[in-house]
LUMBAPA-509705 format. One record per residue (C-alpha): y negated, x, z; residue in one letter. Coordinates in Angstrom, 2 decimals. Example, Ala and Ser with C-alpha at 12.3 -4.5 7.8 and 13.67 -1.06 7.14 Angstrom:
REM LUMBAPA-509705
py px pz res
4.50 12.30 7.80 A $
1.06 13.67 7.14 S $
***
This chain:
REM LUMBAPA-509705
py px pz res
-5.14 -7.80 -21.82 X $
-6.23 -6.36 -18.22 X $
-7.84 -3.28 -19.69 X $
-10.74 -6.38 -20.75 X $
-12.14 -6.03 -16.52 X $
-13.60 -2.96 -17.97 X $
-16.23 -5.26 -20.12 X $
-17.94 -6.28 -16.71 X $
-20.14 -3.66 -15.71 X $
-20.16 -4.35 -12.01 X $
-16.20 -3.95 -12.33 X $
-16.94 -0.27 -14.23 X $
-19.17 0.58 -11.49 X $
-16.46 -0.25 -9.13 X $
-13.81 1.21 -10.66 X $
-15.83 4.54 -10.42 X $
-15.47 4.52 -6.48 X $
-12.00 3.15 -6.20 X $
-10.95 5.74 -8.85 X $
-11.86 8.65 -6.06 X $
-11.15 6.29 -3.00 X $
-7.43 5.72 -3.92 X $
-6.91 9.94 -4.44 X $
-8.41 9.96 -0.65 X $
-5.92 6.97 0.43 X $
-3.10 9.07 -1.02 X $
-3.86 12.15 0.22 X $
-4.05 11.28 3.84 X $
-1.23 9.15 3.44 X $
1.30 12.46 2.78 X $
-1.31 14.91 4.59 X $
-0.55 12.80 8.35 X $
3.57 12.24 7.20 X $
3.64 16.63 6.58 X $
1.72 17.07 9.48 X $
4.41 14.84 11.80 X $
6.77 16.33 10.44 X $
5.56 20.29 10.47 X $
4.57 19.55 14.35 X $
8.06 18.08 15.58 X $
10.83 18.64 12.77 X $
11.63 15.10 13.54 X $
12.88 12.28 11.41 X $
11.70 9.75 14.03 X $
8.73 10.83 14.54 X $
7.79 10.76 10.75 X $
9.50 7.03 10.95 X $
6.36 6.57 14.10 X $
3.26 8.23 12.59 X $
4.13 5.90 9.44 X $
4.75 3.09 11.49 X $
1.16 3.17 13.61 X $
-0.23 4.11 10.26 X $
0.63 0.40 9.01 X $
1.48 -1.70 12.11 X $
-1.87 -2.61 13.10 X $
-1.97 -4.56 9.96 X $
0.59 -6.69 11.73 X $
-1.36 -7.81 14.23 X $
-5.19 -7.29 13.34 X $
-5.23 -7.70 9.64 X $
-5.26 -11.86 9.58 X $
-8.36 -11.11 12.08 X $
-10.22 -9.15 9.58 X $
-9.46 -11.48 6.60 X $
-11.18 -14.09 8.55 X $
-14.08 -11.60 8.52 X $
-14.02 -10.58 4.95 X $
-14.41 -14.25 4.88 X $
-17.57 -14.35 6.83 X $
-18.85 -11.28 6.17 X $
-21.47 -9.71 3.43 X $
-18.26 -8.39 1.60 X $
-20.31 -5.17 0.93 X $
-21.32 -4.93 4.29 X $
-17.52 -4.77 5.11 X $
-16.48 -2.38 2.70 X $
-19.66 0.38 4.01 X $
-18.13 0.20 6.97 X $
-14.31 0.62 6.53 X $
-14.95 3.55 4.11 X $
-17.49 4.92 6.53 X $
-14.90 4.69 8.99 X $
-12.27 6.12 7.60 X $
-14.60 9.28 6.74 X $
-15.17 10.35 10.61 X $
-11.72 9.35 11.40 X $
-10.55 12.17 9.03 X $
-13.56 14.19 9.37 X $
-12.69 14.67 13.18 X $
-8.89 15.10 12.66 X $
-9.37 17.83 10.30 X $
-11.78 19.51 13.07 X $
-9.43 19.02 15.51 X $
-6.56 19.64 13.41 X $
-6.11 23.45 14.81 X $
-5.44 22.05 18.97 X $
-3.32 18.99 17.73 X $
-0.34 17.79 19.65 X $
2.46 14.96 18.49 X $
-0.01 12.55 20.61 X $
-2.97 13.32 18.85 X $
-1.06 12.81 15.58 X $
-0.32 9.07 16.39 X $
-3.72 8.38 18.13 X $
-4.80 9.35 14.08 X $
-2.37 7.60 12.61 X $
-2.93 4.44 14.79 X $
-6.61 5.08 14.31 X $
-6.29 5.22 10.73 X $
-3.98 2.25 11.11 X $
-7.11 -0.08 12.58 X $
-9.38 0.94 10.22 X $
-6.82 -0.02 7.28 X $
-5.86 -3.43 8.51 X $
-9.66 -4.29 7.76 X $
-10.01 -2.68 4.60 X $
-7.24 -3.92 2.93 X $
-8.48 -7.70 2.38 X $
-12.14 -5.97 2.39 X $
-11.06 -4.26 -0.73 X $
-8.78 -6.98 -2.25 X $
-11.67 -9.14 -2.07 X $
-14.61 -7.19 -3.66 X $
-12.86 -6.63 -6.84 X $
-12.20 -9.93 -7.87 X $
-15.90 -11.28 -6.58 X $
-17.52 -8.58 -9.13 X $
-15.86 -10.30 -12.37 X $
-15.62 -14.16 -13.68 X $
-12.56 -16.02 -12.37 X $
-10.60 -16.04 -15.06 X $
-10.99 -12.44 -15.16 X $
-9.24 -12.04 -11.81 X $
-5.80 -11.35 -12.96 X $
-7.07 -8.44 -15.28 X $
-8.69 -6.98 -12.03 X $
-6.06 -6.73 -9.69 X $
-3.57 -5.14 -12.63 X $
-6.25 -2.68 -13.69 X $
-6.81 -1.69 -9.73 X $
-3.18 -1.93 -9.33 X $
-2.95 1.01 -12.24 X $
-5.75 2.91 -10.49 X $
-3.81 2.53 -7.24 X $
-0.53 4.19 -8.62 X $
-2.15 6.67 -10.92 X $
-3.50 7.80 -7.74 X $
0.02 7.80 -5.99 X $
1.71 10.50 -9.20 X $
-1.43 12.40 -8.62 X $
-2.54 12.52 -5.65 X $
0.40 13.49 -3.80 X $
1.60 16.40 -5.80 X $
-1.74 17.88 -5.64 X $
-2.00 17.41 -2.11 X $
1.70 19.00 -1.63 X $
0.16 22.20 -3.52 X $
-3.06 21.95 -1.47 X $
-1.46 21.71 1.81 X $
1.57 24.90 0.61 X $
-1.67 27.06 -0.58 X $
-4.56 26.16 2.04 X $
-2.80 24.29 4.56 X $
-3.02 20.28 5.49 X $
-6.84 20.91 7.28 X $
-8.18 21.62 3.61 X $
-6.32 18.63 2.42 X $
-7.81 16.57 4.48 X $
-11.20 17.55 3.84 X $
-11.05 16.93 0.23 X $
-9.60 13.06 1.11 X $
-12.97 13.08 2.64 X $
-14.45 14.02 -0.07 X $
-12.85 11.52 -2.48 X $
-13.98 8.71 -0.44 X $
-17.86 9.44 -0.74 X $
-18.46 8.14 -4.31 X $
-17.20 4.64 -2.86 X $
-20.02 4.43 -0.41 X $
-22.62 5.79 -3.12 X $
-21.40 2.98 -5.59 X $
-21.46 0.04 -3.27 X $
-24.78 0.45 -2.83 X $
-25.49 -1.11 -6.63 X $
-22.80 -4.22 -6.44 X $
-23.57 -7.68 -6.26 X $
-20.40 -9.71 -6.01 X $
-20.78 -13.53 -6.20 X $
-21.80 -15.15 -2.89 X $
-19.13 -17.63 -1.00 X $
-20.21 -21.38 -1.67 X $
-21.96 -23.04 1.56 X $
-19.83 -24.32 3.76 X $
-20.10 -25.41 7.90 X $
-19.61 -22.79 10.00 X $
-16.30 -22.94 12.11 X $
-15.04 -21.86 15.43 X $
-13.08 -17.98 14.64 X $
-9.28 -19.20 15.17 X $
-10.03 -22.45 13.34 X $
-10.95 -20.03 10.46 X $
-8.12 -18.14 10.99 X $
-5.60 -21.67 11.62 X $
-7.00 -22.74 7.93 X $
-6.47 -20.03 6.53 X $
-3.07 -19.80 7.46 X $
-2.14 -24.13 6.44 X $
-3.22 -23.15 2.96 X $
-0.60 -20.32 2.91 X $
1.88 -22.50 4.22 X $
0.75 -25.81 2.46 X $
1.18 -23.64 -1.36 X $
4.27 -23.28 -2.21 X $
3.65 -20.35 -4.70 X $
1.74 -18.26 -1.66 X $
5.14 -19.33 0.46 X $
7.62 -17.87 -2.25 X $
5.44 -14.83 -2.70 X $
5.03 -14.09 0.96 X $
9.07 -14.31 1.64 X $
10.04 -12.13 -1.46 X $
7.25 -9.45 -0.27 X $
8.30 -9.17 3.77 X $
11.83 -8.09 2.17 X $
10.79 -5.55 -0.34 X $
7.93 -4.12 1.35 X $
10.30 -3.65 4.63 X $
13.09 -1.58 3.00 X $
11.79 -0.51 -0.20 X $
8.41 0.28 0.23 X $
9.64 1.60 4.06 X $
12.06 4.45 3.03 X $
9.06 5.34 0.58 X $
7.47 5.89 3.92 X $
10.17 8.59 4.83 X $
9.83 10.71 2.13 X $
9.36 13.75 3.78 X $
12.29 13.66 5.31 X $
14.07 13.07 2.15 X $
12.25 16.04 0.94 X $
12.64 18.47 3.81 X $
15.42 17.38 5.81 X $
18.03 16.90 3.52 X $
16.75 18.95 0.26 X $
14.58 21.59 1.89 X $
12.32 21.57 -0.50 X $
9.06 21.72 2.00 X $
5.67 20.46 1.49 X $
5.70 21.29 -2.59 X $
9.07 19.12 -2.53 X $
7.46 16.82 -1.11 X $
4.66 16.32 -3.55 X $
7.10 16.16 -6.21 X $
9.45 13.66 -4.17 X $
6.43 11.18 -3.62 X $
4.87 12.24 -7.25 X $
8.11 11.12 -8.73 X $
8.05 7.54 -6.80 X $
4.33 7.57 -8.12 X $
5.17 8.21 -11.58 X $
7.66 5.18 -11.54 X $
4.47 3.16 -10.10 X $
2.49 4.14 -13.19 X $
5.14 2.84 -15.63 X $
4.91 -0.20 -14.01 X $
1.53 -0.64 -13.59 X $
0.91 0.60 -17.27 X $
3.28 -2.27 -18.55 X $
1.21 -4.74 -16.31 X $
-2.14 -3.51 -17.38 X $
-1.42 -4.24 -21.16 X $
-0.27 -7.51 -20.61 X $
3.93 -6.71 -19.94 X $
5.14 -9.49 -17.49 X $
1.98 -11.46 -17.21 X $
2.69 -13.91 -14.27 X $
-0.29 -16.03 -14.10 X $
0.31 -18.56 -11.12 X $
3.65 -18.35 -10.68 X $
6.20 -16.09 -9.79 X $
8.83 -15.05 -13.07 X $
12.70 -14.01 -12.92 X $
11.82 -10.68 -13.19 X $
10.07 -10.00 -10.24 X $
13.42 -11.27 -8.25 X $
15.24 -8.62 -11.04 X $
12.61 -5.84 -9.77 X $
12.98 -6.68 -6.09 X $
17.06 -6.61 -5.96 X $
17.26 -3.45 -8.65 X $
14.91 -1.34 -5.93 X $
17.40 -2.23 -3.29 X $
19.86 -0.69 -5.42 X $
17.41 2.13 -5.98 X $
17.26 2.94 -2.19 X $
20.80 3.28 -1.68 X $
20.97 6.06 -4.55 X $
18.34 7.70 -2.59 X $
20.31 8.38 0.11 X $
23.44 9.13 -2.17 X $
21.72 11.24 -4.12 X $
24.17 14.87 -4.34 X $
21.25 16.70 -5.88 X $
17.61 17.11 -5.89 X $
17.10 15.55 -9.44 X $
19.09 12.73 -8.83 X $
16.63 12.01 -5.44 X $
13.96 12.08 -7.47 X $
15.15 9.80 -10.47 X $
16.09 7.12 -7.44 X $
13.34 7.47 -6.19 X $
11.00 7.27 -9.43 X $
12.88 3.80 -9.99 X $
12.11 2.38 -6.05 X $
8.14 3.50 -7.34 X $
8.76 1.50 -10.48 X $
10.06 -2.08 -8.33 X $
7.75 -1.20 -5.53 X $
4.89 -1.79 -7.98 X $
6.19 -4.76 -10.48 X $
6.92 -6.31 -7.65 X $
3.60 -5.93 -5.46 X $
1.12 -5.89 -8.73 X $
3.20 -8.99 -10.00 X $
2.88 -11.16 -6.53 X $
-0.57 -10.79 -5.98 X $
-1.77 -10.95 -9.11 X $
0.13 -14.52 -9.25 X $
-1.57 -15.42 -5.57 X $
-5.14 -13.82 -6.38 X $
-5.35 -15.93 -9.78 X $
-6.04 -19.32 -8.68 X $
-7.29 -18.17 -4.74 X $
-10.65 -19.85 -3.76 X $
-13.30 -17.44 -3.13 X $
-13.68 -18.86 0.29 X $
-10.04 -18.31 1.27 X $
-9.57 -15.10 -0.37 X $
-10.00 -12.66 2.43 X $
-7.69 -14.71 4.60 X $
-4.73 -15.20 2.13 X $
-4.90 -11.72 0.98 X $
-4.58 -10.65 4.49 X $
-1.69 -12.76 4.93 X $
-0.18 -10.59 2.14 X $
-1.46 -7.25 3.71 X $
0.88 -8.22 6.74 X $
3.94 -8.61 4.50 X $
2.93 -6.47 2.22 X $
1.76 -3.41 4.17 X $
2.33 -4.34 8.04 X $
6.05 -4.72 7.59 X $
6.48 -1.86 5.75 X $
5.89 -0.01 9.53 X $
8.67 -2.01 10.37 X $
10.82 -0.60 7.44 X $
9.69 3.21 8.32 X $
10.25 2.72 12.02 X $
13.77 1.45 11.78 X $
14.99 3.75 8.89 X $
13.35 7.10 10.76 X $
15.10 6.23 13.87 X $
18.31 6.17 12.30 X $
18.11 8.72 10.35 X $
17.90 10.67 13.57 X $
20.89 8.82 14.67 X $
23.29 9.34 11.37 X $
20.58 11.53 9.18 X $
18.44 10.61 6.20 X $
21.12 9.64 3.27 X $
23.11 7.16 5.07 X $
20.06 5.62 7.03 X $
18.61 5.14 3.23 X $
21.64 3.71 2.43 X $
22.47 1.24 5.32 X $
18.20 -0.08 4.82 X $
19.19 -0.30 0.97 X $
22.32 -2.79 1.80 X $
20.40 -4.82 3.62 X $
17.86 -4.82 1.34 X $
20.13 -6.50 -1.18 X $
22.24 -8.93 0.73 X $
18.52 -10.26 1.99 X $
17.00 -9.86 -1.24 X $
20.25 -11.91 -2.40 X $
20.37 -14.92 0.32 X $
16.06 -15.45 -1.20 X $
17.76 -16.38 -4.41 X $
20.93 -18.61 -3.05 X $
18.12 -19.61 -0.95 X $
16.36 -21.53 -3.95 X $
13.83 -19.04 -5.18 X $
12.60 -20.40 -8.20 X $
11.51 -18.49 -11.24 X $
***
């Protein structure tokens, strides 16, 4: 049962600072998307901020997982949580003179600073308990994660309708302070010795074990299509919300609580044991993957407001089994020593192509407007989804 991580104290103490640090991540998540689209009124532009939000993951995150390998792993994680306090600290100051530019300079900013925390974080938890404790780690973060998304977001839809996004923003600073005070108390388990190595030959072994396991291979190809369309037109919710429902910044708080509250399900069922994977990759998550497809296309069919948000409650709820079900099933049997450079393999799939997936579904929803552009990303989503199991996906 994964609520057993909670019998490690290091993993309690943890917990503590992730708790608030996840509210933060969620807050400035739909804090930057209501800002884009308050400034411009502009589908696209939402589709952008989201896009440099996640797209340096693309490119830099593999980089940083060969530091996470390198680096004192608490060392790493001071400084991407430092970071990622001034970078909101000095958008919320300059919030009052911001232009569309300044918008995705944050958002690209805030992109950076993500692509190194994500294997920073991924592999902290799992160094704070025994191995075979792993899996109940990442599904007990994984619940943390997605309570934060039901949360977090309404409360920061009310926040930003009542105060405005500025005060928003200074309470996702807030959240992310405990983090820093907590770190300074763990002691996760040191990497075993090994020869030091040129950086790209780090970076080139990291990347043959990916490719030389075939469970890491599956898991990698069944995330890059999920994360691009599903977890992508998650990334357009304000839209959604807005632009086709006018429901403003409280709608959208309910849109992305709703897609939140599907998470939870999900990541309740995985935290008591529902759908344990181990090292391998079940049925179900294939069931999960092609179902949210499905999910996205009654998203943009949706005739009325509760109908959105039951679609989009259900793309939460695959979103999650899927994503908590993959790496749980990768982190399991991971070395230490290749942990941060796997699990930033997965960051680029898993996070880095979901700019992709916001980029392409923002720009044509300015092109043929929200519904259908939900709907055209949700077809494709299943005929790809569909040629991975004709392919010879295994179960």
């Amino acid at each position: 049962m994964a609520l057993l991580a909670f019998s490690d104290r290091q993993f309690r103490l943890f917990f503590i600072g992730i708790f608030f640090a996840v509210q933060g991540i969620w807050m400035q998540r739909v804090t930057l998307a209501w800002i884009a689209w308050e400034l411009t009124d502009s589908a696209g532009f939402v589709g952008i901020v989201a896009g440099l939000s996640m797209a340096p993951t693309l490119v830099a995150g593999p980089f940083f997982g060969v530091l996470a390998d390198r680096m004192d792993i608490r060392t790493a994680a001071f400084f991407t949580n430092g970071a990622m306090i001034l970078t909101l600290t000095l958008l919320a100051l300059l919030l009052p003179f911001i232009t569309p530019a300044g918008v995705m300079l944050a958002a690209l900013m805030i992109g950076v600073i993500s692509s190194a925390h994500h294997p920073v974080r991924m592999s902290l938890g799992p160094r704070l308990v025994a191995v075979d404790m792993v899996q109940h780690v990442v599904s007990v973060t994984a619940l943390n994660f997605n309570l934060a998304r039901l949360v977090a977001p309404a409360v920061t839809g009310l926040i930003i309708a009542q105060f405005g996004a500025a005060i928003s923003l200074w309470v996702a600073v807030a959240f992310y302070i405990p983090m820093i005070v907590v770190l300074m108390r763990l002691r996760p388990r040191s990497l075993p010795p090994r020869a030091a190595a040129p950086f790209l030959s780090e970076l080139r072994e990291g990347v043959r074990y990916s490719a030389a396991s075939p469970l890491v291979r599956q898991a990698l190809l069944i995330t890059v299509v999920f994360a691009t369309i599903l977890r992508g037109a998650l990334e357009v919710l304000p839209v959604l919300a807005d632009g086709a429902f006018e429901r403003g910044a409280a709608g959208l708080g309910l849109l992305t609580g709703a897609a939140g509250a599907g998470a939870l399900v999900a990541a309740m069922l995985k935290s008591v044991g529902v759908g344990a994977v181990g090292a391998r990759i079940p049925w179900q998550v294939l069931l999960a993957a092609m179902v949210g497809q499905v999910a996205v296309v009654l998203m943009g069919l949706a005739p009325i407001w509760p109908l959105a948000l039951a679609a989009t409650a259900i793309s939460g709820f695959c979103a999650t089994w899927c994503g908590v079900s993959l790496q749980a099933a990768i982190q399991t049997d991971l070395p230490d020593a290749f942990r941060g450079r796997v699990m930033s393999l997965w960051t680029v799939v898993g996070f880095g192509t979901v700019a992709l997936g916001a980029l392409a579904i923002g720009g044509l929803a300015e092109w043929i407007e929200i519904g259908p552009a939900l709907v055209v990303a949700g077809v494709l989503g299943i005929l790809a989804q569909a040629a991975i199991i004709l392919g010879g996906v295994k179960a």
